[in-house]
C-alpha positions as CSV (number, residue, x, y, z in Angstrom):
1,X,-29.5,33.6,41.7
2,X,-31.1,35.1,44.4
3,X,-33.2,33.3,46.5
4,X,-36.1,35.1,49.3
5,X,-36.6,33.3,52.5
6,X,-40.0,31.7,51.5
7,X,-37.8,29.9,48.6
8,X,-35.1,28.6,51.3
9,X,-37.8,27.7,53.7
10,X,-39.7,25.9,51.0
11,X,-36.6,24.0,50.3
12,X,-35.9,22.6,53.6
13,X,-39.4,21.7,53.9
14,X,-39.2,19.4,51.2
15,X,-35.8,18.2,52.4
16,X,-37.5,17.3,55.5
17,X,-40.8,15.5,54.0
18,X,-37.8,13.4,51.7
19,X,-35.7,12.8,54.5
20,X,-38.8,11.2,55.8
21,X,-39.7,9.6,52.8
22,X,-36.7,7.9,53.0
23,X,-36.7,6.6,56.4
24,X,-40.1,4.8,55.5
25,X,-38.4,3.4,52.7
26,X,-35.7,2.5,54.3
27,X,-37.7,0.8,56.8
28,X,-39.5,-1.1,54.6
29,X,-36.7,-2.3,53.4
30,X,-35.5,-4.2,56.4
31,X,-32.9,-1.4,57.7
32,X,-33.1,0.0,61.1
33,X,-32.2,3.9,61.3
34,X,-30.4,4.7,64.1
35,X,-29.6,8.5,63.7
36,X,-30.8,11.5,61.3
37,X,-29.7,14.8,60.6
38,X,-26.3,14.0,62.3
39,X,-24.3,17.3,62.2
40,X,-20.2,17.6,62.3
41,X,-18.0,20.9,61.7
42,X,-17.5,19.1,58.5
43,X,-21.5,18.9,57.6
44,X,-24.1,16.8,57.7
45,X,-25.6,12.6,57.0
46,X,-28.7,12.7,56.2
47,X,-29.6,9.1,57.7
48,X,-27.5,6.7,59.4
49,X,-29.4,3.2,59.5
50,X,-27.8,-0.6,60.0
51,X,-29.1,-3.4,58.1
52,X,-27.5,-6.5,59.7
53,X,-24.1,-5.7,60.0
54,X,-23.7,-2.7,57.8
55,X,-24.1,0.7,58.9
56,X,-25.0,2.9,55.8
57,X,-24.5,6.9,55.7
58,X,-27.5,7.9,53.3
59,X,-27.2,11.0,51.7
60,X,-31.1,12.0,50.5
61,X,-31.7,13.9,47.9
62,X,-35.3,15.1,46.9
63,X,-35.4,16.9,43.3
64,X,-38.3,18.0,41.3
65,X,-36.7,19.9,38.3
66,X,-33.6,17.8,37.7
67,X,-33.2,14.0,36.6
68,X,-30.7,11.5,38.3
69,X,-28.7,12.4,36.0
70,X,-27.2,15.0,37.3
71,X,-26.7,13.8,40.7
72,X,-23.1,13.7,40.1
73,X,-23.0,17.3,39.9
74,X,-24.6,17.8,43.8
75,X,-22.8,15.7,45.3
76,X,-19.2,15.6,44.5
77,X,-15.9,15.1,46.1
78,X,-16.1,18.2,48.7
79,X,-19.5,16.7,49.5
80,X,-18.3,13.3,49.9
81,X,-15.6,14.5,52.2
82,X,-18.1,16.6,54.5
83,X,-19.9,13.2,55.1
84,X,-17.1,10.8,55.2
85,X,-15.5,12.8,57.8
86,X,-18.9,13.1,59.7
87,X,-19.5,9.3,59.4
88,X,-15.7,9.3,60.7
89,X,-16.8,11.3,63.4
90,X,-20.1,9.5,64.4
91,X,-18.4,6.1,64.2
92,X,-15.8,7.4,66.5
93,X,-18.2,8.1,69.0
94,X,-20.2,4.8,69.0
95,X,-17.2,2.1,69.3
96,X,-20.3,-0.9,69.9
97,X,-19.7,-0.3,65.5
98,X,-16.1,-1.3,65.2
99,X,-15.6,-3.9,63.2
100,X,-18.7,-3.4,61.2
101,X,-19.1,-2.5,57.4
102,X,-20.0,0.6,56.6
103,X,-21.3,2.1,53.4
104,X,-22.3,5.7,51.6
105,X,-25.6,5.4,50.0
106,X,-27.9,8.0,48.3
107,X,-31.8,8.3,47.7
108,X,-32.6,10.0,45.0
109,X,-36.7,11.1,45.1
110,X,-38.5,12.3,42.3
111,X,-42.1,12.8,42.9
112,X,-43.2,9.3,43.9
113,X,-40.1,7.7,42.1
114,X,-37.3,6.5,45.1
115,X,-33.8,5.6,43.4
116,X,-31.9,3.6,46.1
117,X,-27.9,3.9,45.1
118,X,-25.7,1.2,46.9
119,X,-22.3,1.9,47.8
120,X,-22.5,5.5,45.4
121,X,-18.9,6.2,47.1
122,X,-16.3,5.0,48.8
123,X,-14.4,6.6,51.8
């Protein structure tokens, strides 16, 4: 498929407004985000937030033609990788974390509809 630059721009506007999305959400759920948009020559956490003495990697994701179903299918072992190693990365660069419990979450958003997934892999 080939896509024009309004189509790519388009699409990294609406990862942005999700992105944001989910730091409210987060928010108002009692976490406190600490990073976003953290970049590695591995790739990229979308969010990186602490809720007591957790720090959780969020990976967003922000879909209006596909279901939750098919999650699995965008973010799959390679992916996982990229942001384990990232997280690797950003935690070895803040040691004021060690010894804290870290976890890989994802946000699924469908028009209003925010799926939190807890702990939707491991490292």
């Amino acid at each position: 498929m080939n896509r024009t630059v309004w189509d790519i721009k388009k699409a990294i506007e609406k990862g942005q407004e999700g992105e944001a999305q989910a730091v409210a959400f987060l928010e108002g759920h009692g976490f406190i985000v600490l990073e976003r948009n953290i970049r590695s020559q591995y790739g990229e956490v979308d969010i990186i937030a602490q809720k007591k003495d957790i720090i959780v990697f969020v990976e967003v994701k922000t879909w209006t033609t596909f279901d939750i179903d098919s999650i699995q299918y965008s973010i799959d072992k390679r992916k996982q990788t990229r942001i384990i190693k990232t997280a690797e990365m950003f935690l070895s660069a803040h040691p004021e974390f060690d010894g804290s419990a870290i976890r890989f979450d994802v946000i699924f958003i469908k028009g209003k509809t925010f799926t939190h997934i807890q702990d939707a892999f491991t490292a």
